[in-house]
C-alpha positions as CSV (number, residue, x, y, z in Angstrom):
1,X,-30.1,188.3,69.0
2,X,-26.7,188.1,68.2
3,X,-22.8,187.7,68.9
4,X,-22.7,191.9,69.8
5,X,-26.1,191.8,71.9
6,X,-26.1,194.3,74.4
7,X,-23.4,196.3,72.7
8,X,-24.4,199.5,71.6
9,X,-22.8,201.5,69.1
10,X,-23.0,205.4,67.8
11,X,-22.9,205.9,64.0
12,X,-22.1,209.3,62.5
13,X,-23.2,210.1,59.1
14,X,-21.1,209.4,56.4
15,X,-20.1,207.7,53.6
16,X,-18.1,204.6,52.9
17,X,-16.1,202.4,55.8
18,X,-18.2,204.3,58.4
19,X,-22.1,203.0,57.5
20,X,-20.6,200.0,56.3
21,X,-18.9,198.9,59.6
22,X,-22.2,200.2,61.1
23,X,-24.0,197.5,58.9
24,X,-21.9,194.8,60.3
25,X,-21.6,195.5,63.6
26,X,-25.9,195.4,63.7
27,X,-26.2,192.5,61.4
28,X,-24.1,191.0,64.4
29,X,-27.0,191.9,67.3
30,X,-25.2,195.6,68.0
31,X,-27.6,198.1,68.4
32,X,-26.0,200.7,65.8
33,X,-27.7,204.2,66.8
34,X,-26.9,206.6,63.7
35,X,-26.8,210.1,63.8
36,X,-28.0,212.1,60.9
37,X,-28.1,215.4,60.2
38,X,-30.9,217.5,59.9
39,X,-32.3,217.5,56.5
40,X,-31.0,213.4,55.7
41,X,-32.7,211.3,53.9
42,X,-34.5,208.3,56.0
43,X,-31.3,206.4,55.7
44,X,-33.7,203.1,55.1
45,X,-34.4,204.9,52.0
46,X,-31.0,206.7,51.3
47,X,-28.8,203.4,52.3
48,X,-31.1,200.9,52.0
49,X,-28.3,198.1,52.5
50,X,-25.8,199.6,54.5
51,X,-28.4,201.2,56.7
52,X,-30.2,198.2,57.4
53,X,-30.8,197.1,61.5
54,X,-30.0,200.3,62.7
55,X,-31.9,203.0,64.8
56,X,-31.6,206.6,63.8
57,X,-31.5,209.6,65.4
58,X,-31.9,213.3,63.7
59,X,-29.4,215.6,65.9
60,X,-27.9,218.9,64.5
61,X,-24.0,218.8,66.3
62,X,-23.7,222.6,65.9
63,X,-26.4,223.3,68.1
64,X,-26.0,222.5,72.1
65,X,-29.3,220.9,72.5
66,X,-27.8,218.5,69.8
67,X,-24.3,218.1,71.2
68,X,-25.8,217.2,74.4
69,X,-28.3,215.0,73.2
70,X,-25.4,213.2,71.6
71,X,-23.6,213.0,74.5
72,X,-26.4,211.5,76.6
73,X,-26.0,208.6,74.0
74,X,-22.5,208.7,74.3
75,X,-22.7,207.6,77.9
76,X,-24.3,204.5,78.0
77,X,-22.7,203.5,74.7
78,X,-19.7,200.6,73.9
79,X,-17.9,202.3,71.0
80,X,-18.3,205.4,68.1
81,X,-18.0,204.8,64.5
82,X,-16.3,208.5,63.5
83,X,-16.2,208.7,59.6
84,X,-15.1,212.4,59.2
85,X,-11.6,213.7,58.5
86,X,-9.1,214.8,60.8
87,X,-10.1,217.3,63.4
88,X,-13.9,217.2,62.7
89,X,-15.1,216.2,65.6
90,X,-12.8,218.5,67.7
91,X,-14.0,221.0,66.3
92,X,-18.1,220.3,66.9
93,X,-16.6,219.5,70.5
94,X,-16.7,215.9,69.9
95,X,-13.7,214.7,69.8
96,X,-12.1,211.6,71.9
97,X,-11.2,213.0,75.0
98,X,-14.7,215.1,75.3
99,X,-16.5,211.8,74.4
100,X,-14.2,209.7,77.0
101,X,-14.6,212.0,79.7
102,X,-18.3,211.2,80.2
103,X,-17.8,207.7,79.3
104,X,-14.2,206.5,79.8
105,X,-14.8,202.8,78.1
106,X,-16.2,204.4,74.8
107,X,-14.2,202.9,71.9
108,X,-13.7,206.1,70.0
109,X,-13.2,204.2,66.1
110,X,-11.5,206.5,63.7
111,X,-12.8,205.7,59.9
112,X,-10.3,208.1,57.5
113,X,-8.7,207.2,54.3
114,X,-4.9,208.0,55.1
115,X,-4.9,208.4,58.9
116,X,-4.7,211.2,61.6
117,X,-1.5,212.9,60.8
118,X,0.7,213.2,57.3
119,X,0.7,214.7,54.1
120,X,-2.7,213.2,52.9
121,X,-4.4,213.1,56.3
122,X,-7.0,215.9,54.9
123,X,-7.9,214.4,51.8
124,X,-10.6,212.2,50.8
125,X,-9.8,208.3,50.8
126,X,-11.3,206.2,47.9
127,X,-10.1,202.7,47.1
128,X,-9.3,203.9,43.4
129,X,-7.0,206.4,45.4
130,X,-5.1,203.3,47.1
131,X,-4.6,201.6,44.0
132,X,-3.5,204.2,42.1
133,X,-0.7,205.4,44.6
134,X,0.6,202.1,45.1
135,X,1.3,201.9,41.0
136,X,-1.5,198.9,40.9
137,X,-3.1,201.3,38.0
138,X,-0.1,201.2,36.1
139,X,-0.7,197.5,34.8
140,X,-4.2,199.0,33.5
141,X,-4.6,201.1,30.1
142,X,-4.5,200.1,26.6
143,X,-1.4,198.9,25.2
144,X,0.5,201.2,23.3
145,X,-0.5,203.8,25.7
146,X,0.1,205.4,28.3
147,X,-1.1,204.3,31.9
148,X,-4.5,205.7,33.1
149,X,-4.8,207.9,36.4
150,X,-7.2,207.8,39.4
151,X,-8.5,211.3,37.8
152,X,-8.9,209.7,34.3
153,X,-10.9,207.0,36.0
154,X,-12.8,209.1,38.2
155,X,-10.8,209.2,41.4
């Protein structure tokens, strides 16, 4: 039991902010379903912290027996933790106004790096690639020489 019981939320696979939030939202009583793909690791075994508390369910999204499995879930659920980039889920059919159709309270939650729209909206999001755009990086290097990049530090 906890502050989110009775809330139920869907997890896409991914990596980063997504399982993450997923992780908090069940060590808060959610019950955080996760979708993996077929082929994924046991995500007890793959995630062990960040895929603690949760359920998982094995669904391929490019098949329709999988979309509509998904969307069976979709409808008795409180929110969706999407971790893809832009346009992902539209195209699997997926996408917010699909999902709110069948359940128009669904909190459809958006996890990319650098937002829907703009010049960087496609590109991975990595907290290294934060820092380095803002200048933070500059400040870190050897003295003498010049400052180091998000490549040069594995960005």
């Amino acid at each position: 039991m906890g502050t989110l019981s009775g809330i139920t939320v869907i997890e896409l696979a991914g990596i980063g902010p997504g399982p993450m939030g997923g992780m908090m939202l069940a060590d808060m009583g959610a019950e955080v379903i996760r979708i993996e793909r077929p082929g994924a690791l046991d995500p007890k075994l793959a995630e062990p912290i960040s895929g603690r508390n949760k359920k998982s369910v094995v669904l391929d999204l490019k098949q329709p027996a999988g979309l509509e499995a998904l969307m069976k879930l979709i409808e008795r659920a409180d929110a969706l933790i999407d971790p893809y980039r832009p346009g992902v889920c539209e195209k699997l059919g997926i996408g917010p106004e699909v999902c709110r159709a069948r359940n128009p309270k669904l909190v459809f939650a958006r996890m990319t790096g650098w937002g829907q729209e703009g010049p960087l909206s496609q590109a991975a999001g990595h907290d290294l690639n934060y820092i380095a755009i803002t200048g933070a990086l500059h400040a870190i290097g050897r003295r003498g020489e010049r400052p180091n990049t998000a490549t040069e530090l594995g960005g």
